[in-house]
VMD Tcl script that draws the C-alpha trace (Angstrom):
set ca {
  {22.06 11.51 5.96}
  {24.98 8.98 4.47}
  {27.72 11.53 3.00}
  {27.33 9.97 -0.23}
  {23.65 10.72 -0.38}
  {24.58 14.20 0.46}
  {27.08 15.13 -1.98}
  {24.80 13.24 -4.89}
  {21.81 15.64 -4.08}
  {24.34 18.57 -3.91}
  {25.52 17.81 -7.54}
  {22.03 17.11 -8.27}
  {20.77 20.76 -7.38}
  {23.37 22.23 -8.98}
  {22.68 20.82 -12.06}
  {18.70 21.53 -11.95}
  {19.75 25.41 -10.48}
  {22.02 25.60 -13.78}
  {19.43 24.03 -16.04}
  {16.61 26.79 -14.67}
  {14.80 24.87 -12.00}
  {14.49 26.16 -8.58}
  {15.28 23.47 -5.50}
  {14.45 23.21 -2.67}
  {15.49 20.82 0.42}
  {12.62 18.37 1.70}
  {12.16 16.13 5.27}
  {11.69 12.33 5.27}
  {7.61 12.89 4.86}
  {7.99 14.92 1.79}
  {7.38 18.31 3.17}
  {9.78 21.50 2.78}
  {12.30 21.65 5.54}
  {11.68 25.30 5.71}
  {8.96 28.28 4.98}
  {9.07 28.07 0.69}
  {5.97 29.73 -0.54}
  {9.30 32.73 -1.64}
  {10.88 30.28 -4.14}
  {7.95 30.46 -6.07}
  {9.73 34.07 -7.42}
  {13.19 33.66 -6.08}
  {15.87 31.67 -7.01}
  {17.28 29.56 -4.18}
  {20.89 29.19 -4.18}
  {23.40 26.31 -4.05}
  {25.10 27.74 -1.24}
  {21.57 27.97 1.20}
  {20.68 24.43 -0.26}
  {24.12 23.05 0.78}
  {23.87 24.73 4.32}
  {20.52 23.18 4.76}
  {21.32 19.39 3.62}
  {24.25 19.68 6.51}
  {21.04 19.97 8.65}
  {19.44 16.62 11.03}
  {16.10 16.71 9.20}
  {16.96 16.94 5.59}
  {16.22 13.96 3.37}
  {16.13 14.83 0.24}
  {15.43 17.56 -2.77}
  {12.12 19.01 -4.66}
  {11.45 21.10 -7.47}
  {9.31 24.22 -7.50}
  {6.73 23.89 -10.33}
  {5.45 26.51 -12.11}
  {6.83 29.93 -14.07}
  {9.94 30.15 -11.72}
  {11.24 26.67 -13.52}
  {10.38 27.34 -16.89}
  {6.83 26.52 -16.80}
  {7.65 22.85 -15.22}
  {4.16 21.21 -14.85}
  {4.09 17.64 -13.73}
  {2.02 14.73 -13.87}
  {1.87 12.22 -11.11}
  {0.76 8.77 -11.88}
  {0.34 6.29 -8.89}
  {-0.21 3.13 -9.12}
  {0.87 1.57 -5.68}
  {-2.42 -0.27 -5.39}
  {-2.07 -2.02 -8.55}
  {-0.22 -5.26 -9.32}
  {2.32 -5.91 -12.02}
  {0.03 -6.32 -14.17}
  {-2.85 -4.15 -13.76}
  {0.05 -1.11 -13.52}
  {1.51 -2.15 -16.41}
  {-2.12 -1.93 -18.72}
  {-2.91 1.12 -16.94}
  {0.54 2.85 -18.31}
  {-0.26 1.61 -21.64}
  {-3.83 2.86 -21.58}
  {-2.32 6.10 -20.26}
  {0.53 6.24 -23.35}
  {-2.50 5.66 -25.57}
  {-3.61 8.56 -24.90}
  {-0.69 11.05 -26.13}
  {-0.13 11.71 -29.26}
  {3.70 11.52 -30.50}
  {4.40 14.96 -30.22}
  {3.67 14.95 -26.43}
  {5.78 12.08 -26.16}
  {8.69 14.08 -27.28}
  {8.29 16.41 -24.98}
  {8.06 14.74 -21.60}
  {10.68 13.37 -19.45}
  {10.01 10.29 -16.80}
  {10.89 9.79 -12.98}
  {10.31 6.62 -11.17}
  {8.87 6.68 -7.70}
  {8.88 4.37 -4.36}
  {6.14 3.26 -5.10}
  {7.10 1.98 -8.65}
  {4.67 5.18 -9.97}
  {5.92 7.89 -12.38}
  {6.16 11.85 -12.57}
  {5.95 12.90 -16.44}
  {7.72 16.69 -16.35}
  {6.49 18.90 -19.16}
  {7.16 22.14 -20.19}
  {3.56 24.16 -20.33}
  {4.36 26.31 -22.95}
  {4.75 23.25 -25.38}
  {0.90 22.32 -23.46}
  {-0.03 19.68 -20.99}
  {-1.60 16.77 -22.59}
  {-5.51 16.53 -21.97}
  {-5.22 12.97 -19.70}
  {-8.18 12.08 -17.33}
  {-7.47 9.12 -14.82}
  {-8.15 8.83 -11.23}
  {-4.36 7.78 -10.94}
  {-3.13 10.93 -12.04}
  {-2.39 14.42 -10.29}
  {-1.18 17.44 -12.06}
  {1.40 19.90 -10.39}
  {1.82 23.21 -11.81}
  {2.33 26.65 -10.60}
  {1.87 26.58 -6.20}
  {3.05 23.07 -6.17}
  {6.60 21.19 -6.54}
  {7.63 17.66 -6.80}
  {10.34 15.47 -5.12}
  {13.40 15.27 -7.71}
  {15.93 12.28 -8.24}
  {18.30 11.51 -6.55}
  {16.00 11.57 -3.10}
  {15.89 8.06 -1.42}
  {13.25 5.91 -4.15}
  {12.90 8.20 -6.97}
  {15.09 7.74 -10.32}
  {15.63 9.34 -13.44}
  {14.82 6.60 -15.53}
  {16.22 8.06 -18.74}
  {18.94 10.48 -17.74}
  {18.21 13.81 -18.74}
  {21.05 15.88 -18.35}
  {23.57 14.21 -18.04}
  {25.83 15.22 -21.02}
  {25.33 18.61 -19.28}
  {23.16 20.44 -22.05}
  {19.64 21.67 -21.51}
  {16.87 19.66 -21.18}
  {15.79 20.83 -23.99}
  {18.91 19.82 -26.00}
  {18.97 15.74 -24.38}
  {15.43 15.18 -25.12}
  {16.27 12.99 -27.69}
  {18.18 10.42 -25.44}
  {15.10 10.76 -23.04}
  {12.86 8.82 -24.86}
  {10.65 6.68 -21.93}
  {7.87 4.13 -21.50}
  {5.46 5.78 -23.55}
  {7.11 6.56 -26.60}
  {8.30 2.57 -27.01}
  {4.51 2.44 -27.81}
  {4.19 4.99 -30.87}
  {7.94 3.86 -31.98}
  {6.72 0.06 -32.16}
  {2.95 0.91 -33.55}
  {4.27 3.48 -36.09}
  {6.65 0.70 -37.31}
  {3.09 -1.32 -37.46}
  {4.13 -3.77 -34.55}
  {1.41 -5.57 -32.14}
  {1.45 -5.26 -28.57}
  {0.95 -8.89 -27.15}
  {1.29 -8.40 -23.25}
  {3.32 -8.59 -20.26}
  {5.65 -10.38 -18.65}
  {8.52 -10.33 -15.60}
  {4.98 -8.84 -13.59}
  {4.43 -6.04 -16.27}
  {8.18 -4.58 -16.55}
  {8.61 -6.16 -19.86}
  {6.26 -5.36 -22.46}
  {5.74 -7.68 -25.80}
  {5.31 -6.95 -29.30}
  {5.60 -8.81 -32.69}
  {6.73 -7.27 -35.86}
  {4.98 -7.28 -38.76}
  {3.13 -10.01 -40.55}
  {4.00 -12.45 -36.89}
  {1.64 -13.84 -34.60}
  {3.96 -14.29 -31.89}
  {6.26 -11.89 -29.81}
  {9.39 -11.20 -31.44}
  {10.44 -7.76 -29.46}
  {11.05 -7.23 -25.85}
  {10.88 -3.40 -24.42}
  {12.56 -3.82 -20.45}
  {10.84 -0.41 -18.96}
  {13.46 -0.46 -15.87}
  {16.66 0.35 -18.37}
  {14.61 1.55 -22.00}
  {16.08 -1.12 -24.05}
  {14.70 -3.60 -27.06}
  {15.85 -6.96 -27.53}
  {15.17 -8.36 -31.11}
  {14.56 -12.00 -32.01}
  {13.46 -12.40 -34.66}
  {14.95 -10.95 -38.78}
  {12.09 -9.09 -39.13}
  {12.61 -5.46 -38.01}
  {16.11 -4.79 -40.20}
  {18.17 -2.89 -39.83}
  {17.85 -3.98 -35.95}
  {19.44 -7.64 -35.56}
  {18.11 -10.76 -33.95}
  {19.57 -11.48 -30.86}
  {21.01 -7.85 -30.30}
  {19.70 -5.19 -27.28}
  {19.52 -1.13 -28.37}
  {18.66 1.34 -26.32}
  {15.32 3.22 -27.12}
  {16.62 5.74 -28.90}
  {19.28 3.70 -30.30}
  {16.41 1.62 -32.05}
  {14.37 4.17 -32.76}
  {17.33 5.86 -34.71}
  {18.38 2.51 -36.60}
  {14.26 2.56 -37.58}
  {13.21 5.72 -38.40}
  {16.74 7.90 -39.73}
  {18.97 5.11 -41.19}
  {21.30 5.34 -38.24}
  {21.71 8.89 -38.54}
  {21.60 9.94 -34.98}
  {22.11 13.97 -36.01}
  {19.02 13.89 -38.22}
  {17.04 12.14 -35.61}
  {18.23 14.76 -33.13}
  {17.61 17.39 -35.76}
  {13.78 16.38 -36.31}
  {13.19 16.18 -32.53}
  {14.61 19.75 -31.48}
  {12.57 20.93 -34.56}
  {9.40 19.62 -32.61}
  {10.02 20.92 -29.47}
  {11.32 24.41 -30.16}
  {9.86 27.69 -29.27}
}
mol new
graphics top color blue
foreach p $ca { graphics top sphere $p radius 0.5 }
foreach p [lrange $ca 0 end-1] q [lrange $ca 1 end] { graphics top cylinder $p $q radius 0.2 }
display resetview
C-alpha cells in the first residue's frame, strides 16, 4: 500500500470512528483482514486499525452495518452489466421510486464498477425498493467505505467535520436532482456523455435547457427560464436547489432539511 493511500484511509477512519461508525480494515477481494463478527458490539479503535493498515494484505476500509453504527443500512445498486445508457434509466427508474423525504435522508458512494451504495439511517426507515440490481446491507453485514481503491464519496459528507446528520443538506445526490427539477415542473428529456449527464427543460420548453453532470452534482442553465438561476452559469445541487426553493437563503434551506430528518 502507497503511503498516501495509507494515511488517507487513516484520516478516513478516524473521521467515520468520530462520527459513530465502526471500521474495519479489508484485503484486495473485499473480505475482512481479520476475525470481525466482535465489531458488530465493539467499537474498533483507531489505534488497532492503524496497526493493521501497516500490515502486507491490507487494502482498504469497511463499515460495520447495523445497530453498532447508528442503524447504518445500505443499499447496493450494481449496474456493471449495463451500458451508459441502460444504467443511467435504471437510476432514474430507481429515484422514481423514493419519495422526497427519503431523498433527504440518504447519502451516495460511487463504486468500481460505476454502481452506487445509498447509506440510510433505519430509524428514519429504508425505502420499500424492489430491483434485481439492488442488495440491502443491514445488521450482520458491512460495506467497503471511501477512500478504498474505486469507491468515492460523491457528495462529501463530512467534510466540514459535523455529523452526518448536520451536512445532509450539502449531500444532496443523483436522485434528489430528479424531485428538485420535477417539483420545479421541469421535463426529463434523456441522456447524454453515455448517461452521466442527464437533460431536462424548464417549463413551458420543448427542448433541453438544464444539464445535471452526476460525476460532480452540478446544473448548468441555458436558457432565462428558471430565475433566479442564470443562463450560462453552473451551481452546485444544493446551491440550485437553494436559489429555487428558499430565495437564496441557505440557513432556511438547512433549517427545513434538519427539521425532516430529526429524531
Amino acid at each position: 500500500m502507497e503511503p498516501k493511500l495509507r494515511i488517507e484511509l487513516i484520516a478516513a477512519a478516524n473521521k467515520y470512528l468520530i462520527q459513530g461508525f465502526n471500521v474495519m480494515v479489508i484485503k484486495e477481494d473485499k473480505t475482512p483482514l481479520h476475525p470481525w463478527l466482535y465489531l458488530q458490539t465493539e467499537f474498533n479503535t483507531l489505534d488497532n486499525i492503524i496497526r493493521e493498515l501497516q500490515e502486507p494484505k491490507a487494502y482498504g476500509i469497511a463499515i460495520v452495518c447495523g445497530a453498532i453504527s447508528k442503524d447504518l443500512t445500505v443499499v447496493k445498486i450494481d449496474f456493471k452489466d449495463l451500458s451508459g445508457e441502460e444504467r443511467a434509466q435504471r437510476y432514474m427508474e430507481l429515484c422514481e421510486q423514493i419519495n422526497e423525504d427519503e431523498a433527504d435522508r440518504v447519502l451516495v458512494v460511487g463504486t468500481p464498477t460505476r454502481g452506487f451504495h445509498w447509506y440510510y439511517w433505519s430509524r428514519f426507515g429504508v425505502p420499500e425498493i424492489t430491483d434485481p440490481l439492488l442488495q440491502v446491507i443491514g445488521e450482520g453485514g458491512y460495506v467497503v467505505a471511501p477512500p478504498t481503491p474505486g469507491y468515492s464519496l460523491l457528495f462529501n459528507w463530512g467534510a466540514s467535520g459535523n455529523t452526518p446528520e448536520e451536512d445532509r443538506y450539502d449531500s444532496w445526490g443523483l436522485h434528489t436532482h430528479i424531485h428538485l427539477f420535477k417539483q420545479l415542473g421541469c421535463t426529463f428529456k434523456g441522456y447524454s456523455h453515455s448517461g452521466i449527464i442527464h437533460l431536462w427543460a424548464s417549463p413551458g420548453q420543448s427542448e433541453a435547457d438544464i444539464s445535471f453532470c452526476e460525476e460532480n452534482a452540478t446544473v448548468q442553465i441555458y436558457s432565462d427560464n428558471m430565475a433566479p438561476l442564470k443562463k450560462g452559469e453552473t451551481y452546485l445541487l444544493s446551491d440550485a436547489r437553494n436559489r429555487m426553493l428558499y430565495r437564496g437563503k441557505f440557513e432556511l434551506g438547512r433549517f427545513k432539511l434538519r427539521e425532516k430528518i430529526k429524531d
